[in-house]
Steps between C-alpha positions, in 0.01 A plus 500: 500500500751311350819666398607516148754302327766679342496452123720236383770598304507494151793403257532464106711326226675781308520377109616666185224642342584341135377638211568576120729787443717470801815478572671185563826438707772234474643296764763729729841522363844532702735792428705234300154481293455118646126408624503457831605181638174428701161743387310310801756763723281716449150328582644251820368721752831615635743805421695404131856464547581789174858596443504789250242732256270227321346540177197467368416462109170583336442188332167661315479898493170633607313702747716531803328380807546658898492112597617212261661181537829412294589164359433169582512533856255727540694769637291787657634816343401845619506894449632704738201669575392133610769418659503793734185385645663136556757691673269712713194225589752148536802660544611144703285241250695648166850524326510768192794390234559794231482392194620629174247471185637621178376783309269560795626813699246437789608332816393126588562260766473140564237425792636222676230412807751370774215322746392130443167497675354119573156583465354299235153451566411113388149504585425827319712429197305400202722207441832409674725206372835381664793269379429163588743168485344379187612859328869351560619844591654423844665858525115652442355265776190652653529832352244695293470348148262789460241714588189588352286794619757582787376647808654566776481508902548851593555455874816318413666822292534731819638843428611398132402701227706350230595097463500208320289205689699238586495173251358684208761853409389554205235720618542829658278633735426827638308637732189729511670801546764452247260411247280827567850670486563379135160584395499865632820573320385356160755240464445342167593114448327374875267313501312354846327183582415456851647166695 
């Protein structure tokens, strides 16, 4: 008899869930009310460099969401209720910046994943595209251009359970367990499409 392969494991883009009605946030603010100089600090796949309380306007009142993302960066933007289970199931793939929202009294936090994961899968990918000479973007050189119906290779993520893959950080991923973790707790604003 032959002996069973463990099931592989199983990982899943976390998205805002947008709809109608909800809430949306502005990009993050300094304490001198300034945006921040760089939004991709948050989304680079390494800890943000954060000196002081950041801000976060609601640039369209609405329903306020557990999970959101704020401004044109695409900030991930969490509840504390969410962000405890960051903090309990990737306590080493996650940074959790407190954030202040106006006229909201609940607490949120910036999820910053701090792992960049190379583990985009080219075969399995709907459609991958890299800079090429003829683009005339020397600094973008063989990088992703984009990425269409991502998947990934998850033999090359290891122990992560949190990351942005490498080449393509606007995405964030999260593993199996995380993802069951948000659902069991009824966070509102995730949404889940498996890579």
């Amino acid at each position: 008899m032959r002996p069973s392969m463990p099931n592989p494991a199983r990982y899943f883009r976390l998205m805002e869930n947008v709809q109608e009605g909800n809430w949306f946030l502005g990009d993050p603010l300094t304490s001198e009310g300034h945006e921040v100089e760089d939004f991709r600090e948050f989304s680079s796949g390494r800890p943000a460099r954060v000196s002081g309380r950041l801000t976060l306007p609601i640039d369209e009142p609405g329903r306020r969401l557990d999970y959101s993302h704020a401004g044109a960066g695409m900030t991930p933007v969490i509840h504390v209720k969410a962000a405890t289970l960051f903090a309990e199931l990737a306590p080493d793939d996650v940074q959790l910046i407190p954030v202040d929202i106006p006229g909201c009294p609940d607490q949120y936090l910036i999820l910053v994943a701090t792992r960049l994961v190379r583990c985009i899968d080219d075969e399995a990918s709907e459609e991958v595209l890299y800079w090429k000479p003829e683009d005339e973007r020397p600094d973008k050189l063989g990088k992703y251009r984009s990425v269409y119906g991502l998947r990934i290779d998850p033999t090359q993520v290891g122990g992560v359970k949190v990351f942005r893959p490498w080449g393509w950080t606007g995405v964030l991923i999260v593993s199996e367990d995380i993802k069951d973790a948000l659902e069991r707790a009824h966070v509102t604003g995730a949404e889940f499409e498996e890579v």
